[in-house]
FIPAVEX-631012 format. One line per field, with one value per atom (N, C-alpha, C): residue in one letter; atom name; x, y, z. Coordinates in Angstrom, 3 decimals. Layout:
! FIPAVEX-631012
residuo <- [A	...] .
atomo <- [CA	...] .
xx <- [X	...] .
yy <- [Y	...] .
zz <- [Z	...] .
This chain:
! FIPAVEX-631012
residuo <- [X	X	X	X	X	X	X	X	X	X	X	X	X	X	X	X	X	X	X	X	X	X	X	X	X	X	X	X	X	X	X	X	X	X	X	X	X	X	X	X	X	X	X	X	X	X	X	X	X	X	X	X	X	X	X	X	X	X	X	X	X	X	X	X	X	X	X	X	X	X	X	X	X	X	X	X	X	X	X	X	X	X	X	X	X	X	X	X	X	X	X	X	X	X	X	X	X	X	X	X	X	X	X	X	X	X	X	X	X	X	X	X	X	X	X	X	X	X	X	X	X	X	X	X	X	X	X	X	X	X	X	X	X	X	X	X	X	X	X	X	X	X	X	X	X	X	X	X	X	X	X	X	X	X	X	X	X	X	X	X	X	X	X	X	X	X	X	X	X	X	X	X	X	X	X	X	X	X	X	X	X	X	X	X	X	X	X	X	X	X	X	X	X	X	X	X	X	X	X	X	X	X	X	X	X	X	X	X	X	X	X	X	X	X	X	X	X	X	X	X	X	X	X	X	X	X	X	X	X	X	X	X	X	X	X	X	X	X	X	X	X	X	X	X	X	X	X	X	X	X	X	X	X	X	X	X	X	X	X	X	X	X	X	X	X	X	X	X	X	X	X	X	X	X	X	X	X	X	X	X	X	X	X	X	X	X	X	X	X	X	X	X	X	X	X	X	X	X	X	X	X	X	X	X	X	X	X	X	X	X	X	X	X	X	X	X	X	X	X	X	X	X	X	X	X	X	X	X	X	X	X	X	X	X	X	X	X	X	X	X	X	X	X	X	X	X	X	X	X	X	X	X	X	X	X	X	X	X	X	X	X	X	X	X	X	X	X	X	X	X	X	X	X	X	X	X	X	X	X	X	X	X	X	X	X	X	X	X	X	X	X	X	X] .
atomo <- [N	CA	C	N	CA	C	N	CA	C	N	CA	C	N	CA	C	N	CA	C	N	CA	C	N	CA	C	N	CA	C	N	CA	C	N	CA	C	N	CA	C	N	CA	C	N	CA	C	N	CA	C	N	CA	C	N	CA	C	N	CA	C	N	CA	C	N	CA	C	N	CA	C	N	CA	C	N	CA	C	N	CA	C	N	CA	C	N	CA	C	N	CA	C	N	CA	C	N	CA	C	N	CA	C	N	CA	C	N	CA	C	N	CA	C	N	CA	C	N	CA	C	N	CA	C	N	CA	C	N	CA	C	N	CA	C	N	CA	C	N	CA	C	N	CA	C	N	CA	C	N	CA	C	N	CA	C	N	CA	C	N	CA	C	N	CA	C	N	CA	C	N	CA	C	N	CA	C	N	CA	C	N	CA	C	N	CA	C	N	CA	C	N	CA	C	N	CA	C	N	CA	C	N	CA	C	N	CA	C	N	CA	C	N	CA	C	N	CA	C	N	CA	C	N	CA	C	N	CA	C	N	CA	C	N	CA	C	N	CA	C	N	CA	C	N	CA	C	N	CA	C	N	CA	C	N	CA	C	N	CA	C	N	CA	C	N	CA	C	N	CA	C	N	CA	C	N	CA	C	N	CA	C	N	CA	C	N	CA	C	N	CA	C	N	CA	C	N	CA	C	N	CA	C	N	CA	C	N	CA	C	N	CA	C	N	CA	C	N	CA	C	N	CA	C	N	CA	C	N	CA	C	N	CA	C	N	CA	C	N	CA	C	N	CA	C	N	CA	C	N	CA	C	N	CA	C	N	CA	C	N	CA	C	N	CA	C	N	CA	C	N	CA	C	N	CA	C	N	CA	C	N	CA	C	N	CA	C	N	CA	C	N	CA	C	N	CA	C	N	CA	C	N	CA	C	N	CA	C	N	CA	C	N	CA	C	N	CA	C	N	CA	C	N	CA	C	N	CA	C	N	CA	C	N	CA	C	N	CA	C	N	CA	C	N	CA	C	N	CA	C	N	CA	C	N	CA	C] .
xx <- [-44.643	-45.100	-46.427	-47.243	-48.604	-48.432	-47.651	-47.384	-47.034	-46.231	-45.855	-47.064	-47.797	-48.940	-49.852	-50.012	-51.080	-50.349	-49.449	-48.459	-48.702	-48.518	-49.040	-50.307	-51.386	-53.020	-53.223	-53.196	-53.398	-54.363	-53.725	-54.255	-55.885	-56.010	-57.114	-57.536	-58.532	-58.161	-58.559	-57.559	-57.371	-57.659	-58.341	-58.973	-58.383	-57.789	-57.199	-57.313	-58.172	-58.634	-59.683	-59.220	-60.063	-59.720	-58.373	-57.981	-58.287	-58.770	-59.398	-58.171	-57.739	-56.168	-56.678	-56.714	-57.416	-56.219	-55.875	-55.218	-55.101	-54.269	-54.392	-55.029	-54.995	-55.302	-55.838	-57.461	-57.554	-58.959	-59.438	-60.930	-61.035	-59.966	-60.381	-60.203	-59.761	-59.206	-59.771	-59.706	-60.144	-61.923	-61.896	-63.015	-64.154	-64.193	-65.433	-66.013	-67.282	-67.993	-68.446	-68.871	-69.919	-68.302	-67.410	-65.838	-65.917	-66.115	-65.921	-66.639	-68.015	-69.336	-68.654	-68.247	-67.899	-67.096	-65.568	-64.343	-65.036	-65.834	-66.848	-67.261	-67.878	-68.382	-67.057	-66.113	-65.631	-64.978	-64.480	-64.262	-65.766	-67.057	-67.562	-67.145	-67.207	-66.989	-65.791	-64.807	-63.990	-64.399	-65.368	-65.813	-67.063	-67.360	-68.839	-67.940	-66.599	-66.257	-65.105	-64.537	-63.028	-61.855	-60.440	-60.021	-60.167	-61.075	-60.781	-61.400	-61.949	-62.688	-61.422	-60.003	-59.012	-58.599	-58.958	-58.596	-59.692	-61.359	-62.296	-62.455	-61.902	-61.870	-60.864	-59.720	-58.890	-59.345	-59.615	-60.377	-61.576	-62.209	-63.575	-62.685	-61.375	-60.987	-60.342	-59.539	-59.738	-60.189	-61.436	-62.989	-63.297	-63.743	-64.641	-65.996	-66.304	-66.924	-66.845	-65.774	-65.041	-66.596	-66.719	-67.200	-68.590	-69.100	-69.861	-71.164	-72.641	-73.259	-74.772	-74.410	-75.743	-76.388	-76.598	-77.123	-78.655	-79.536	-80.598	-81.352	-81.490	-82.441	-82.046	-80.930	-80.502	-80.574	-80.614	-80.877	-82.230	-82.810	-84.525	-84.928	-84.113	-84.341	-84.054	-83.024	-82.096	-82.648	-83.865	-84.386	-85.154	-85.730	-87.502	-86.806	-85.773	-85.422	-84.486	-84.715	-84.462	-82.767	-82.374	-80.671	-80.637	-79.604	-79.464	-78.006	-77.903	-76.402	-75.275	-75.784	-74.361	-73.776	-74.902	-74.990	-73.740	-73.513	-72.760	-71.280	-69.779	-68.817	-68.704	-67.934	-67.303	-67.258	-66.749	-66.342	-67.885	-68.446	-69.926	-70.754	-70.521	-71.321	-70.821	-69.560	-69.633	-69.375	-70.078	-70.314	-71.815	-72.747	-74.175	-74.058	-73.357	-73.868	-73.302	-72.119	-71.734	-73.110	-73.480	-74.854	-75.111	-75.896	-77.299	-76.870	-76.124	-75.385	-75.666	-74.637	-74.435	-76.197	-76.698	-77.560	-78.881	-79.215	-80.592	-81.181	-79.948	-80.610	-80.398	-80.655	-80.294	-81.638	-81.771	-83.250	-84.512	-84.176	-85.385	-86.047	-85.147	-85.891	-86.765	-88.223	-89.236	-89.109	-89.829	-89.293	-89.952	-90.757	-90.780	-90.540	-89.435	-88.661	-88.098	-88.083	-87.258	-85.852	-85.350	-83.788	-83.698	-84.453	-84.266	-84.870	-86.094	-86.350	-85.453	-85.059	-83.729	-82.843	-82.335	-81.423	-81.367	-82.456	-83.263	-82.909	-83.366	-83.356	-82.115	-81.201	-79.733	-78.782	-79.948	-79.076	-79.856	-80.732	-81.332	-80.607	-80.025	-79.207	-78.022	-77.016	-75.962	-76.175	-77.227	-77.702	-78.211	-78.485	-78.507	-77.681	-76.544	-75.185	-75.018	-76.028	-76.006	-75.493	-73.908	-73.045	-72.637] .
yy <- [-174.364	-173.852	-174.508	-175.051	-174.934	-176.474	-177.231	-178.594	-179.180	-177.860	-177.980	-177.463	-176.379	-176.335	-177.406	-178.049	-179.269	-180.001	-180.393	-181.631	-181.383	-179.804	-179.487	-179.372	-179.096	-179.146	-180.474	-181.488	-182.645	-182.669	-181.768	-182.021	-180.928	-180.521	-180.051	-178.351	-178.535	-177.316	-176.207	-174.880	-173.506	-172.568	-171.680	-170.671	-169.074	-168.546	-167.060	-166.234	-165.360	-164.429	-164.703	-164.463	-164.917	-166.382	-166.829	-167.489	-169.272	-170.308	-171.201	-172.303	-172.685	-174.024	-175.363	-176.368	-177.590	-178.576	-179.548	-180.799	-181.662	-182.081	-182.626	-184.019	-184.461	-186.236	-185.360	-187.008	-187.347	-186.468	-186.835	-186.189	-184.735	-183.766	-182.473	-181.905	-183.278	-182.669	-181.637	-181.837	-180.481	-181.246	-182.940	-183.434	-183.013	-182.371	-182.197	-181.251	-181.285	-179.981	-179.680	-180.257	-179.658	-179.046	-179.504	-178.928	-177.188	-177.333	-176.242	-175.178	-175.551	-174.824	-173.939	-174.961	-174.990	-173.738	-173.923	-172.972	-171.390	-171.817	-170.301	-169.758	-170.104	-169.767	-168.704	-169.525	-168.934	-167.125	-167.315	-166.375	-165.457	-165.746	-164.675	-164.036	-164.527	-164.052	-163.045	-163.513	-162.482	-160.860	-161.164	-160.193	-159.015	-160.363	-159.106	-158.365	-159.190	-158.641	-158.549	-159.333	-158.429	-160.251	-159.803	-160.570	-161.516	-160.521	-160.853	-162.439	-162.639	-163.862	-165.549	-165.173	-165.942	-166.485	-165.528	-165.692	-166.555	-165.749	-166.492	-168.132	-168.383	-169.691	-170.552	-169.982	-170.849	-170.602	-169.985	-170.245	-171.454	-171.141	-172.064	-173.841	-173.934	-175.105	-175.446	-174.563	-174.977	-174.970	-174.933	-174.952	-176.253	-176.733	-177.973	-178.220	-177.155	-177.455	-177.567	-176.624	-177.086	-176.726	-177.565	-177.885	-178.415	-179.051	-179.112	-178.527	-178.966	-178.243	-178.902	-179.667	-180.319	-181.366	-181.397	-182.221	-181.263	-181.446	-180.869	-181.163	-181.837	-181.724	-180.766	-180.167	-179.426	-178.029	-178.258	-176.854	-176.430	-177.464	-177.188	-176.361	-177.399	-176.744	-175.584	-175.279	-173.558	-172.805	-173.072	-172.140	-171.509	-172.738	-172.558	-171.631	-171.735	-170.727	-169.664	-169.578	-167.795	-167.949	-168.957	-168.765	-168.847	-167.847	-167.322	-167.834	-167.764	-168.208	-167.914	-166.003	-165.804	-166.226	-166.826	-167.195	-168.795	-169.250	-170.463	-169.702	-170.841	-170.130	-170.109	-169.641	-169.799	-170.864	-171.732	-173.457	-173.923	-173.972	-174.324	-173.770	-172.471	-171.811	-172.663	-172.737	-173.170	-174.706	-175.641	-177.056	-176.666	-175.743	-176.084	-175.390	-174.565	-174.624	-176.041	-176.568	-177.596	-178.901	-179.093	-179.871	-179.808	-178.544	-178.167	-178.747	-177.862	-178.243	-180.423	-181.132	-181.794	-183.005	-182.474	-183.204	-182.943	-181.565	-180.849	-180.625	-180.614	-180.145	-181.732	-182.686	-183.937	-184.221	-184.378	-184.248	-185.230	-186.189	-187.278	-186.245	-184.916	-184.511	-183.502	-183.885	-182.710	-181.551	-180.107	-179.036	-178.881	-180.203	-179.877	-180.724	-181.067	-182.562	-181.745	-182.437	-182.028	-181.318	-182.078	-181.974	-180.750	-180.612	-179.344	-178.225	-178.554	-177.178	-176.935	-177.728	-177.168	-176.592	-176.640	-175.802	-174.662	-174.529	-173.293	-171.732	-172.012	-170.287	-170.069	-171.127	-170.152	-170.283	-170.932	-170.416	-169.033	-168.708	-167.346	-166.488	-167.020	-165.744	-166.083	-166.648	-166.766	-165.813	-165.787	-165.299	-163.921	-163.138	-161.888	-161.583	-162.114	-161.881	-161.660	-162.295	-162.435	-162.866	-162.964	-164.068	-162.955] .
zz <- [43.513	44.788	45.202	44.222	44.448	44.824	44.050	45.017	46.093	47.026	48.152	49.044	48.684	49.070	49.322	48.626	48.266	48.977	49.471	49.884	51.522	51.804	53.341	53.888	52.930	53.171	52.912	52.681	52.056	50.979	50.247	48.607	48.994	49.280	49.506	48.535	47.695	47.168	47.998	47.058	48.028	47.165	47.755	46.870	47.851	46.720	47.251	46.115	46.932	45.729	44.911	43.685	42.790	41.995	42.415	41.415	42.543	41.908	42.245	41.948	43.261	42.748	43.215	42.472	42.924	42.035	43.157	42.772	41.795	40.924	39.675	40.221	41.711	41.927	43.441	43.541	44.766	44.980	46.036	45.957	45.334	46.007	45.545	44.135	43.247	41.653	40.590	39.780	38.954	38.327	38.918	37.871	38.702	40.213	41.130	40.963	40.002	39.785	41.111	42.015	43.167	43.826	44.008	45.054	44.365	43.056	42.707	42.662	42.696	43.249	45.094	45.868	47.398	46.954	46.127	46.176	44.935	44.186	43.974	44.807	46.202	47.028	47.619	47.826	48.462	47.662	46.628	45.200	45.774	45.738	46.279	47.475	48.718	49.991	50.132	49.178	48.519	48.282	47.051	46.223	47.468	48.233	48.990	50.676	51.122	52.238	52.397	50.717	51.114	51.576	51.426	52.179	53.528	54.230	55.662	55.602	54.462	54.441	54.841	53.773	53.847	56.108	56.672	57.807	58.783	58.293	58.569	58.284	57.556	56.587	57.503	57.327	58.281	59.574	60.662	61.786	61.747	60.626	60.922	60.830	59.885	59.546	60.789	61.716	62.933	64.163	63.994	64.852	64.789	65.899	66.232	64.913	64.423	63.728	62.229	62.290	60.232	59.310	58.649	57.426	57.754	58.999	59.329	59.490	58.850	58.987	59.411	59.660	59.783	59.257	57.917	56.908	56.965	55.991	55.656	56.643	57.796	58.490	59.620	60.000	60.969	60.355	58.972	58.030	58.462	58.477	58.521	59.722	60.898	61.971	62.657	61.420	61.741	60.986	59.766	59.634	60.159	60.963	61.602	62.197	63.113	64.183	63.951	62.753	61.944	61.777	61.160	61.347	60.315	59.584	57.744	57.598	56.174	56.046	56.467	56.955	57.562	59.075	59.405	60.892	60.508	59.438	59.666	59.185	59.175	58.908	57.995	57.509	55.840	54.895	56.040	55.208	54.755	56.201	55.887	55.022	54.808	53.553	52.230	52.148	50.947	50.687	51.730	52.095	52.053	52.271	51.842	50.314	49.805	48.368	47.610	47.877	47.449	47.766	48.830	48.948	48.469	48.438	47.264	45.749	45.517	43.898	43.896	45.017	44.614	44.838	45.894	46.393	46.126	46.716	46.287	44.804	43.618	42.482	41.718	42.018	41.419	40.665	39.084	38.598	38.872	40.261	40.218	41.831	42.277	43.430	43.048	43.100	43.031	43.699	43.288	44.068	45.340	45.662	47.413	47.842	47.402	48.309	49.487	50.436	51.798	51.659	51.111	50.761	50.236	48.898	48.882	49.305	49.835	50.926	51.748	52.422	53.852	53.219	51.984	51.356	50.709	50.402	49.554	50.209	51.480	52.062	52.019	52.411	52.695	51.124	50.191	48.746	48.519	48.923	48.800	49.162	50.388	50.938	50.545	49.907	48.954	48.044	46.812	45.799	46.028	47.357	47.753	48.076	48.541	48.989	50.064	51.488	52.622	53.488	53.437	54.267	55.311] .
């Protein structure tokens, strides 16, 4: 089943529930620690609001804006102007913890590198459970 799945998303992993399904081949495979950071994310959103999250998710994937979030400098600028994590969609929540994971915590970035300041507040509000 889960191959015909994967065959109609284009391989893309899917997270329902609690249980986390990722592709044996191809970007989303089982070797992407930061993908899997992204599909934890989602396993929370689960846990703090319930299903309704599965529907939110697919809306945001077909939204103009998807997965999209800015890059850390549009983070910056959405903090200055008071915008928290739950203010982005679903996908994007768990496309900035995947950042962070993959980009912000990389060990040559000091802790007041840019990069990871723009990412910081809205892992705060991940980690309070603010979506």
């Amino acid at each position: 089943m889960l191959r015909l799945i994967f065959k109609l998303n284009e391989n893309r992993a899917l997270t329902i529930f609690w249980t986390i399904n990722l592709p044996a081949e191809v970007h989303h495979s089982r070797g992407n620690l930061d993908l899997f950071v992204h599909e934890m994310v989602h396993v929370y959103q689960f846990e703090k609001i319930g299903s309704i999250y599965i529907w939110q998710t697919l809306a945001a994937l077909q939204s103009e804006e998807g997965y999209r979030h800015g890059g850390w400098e549009k983070l910056t600028e959405d903090h200055q102007n008071g915008r928290r994590l739950g203010n982005y969609n679903r996908e994007q929540q768990g496309q900035i913890a995947q950042y962070y994971y993959d980009d912000a915590l990389t060990p040559d970035l000091s802790i007041d590198n840019p990069t990871r300041l723009a990412f910081q507040p809205f892992i705060n509000d991940l980690q309070t459970g603010a979506l």
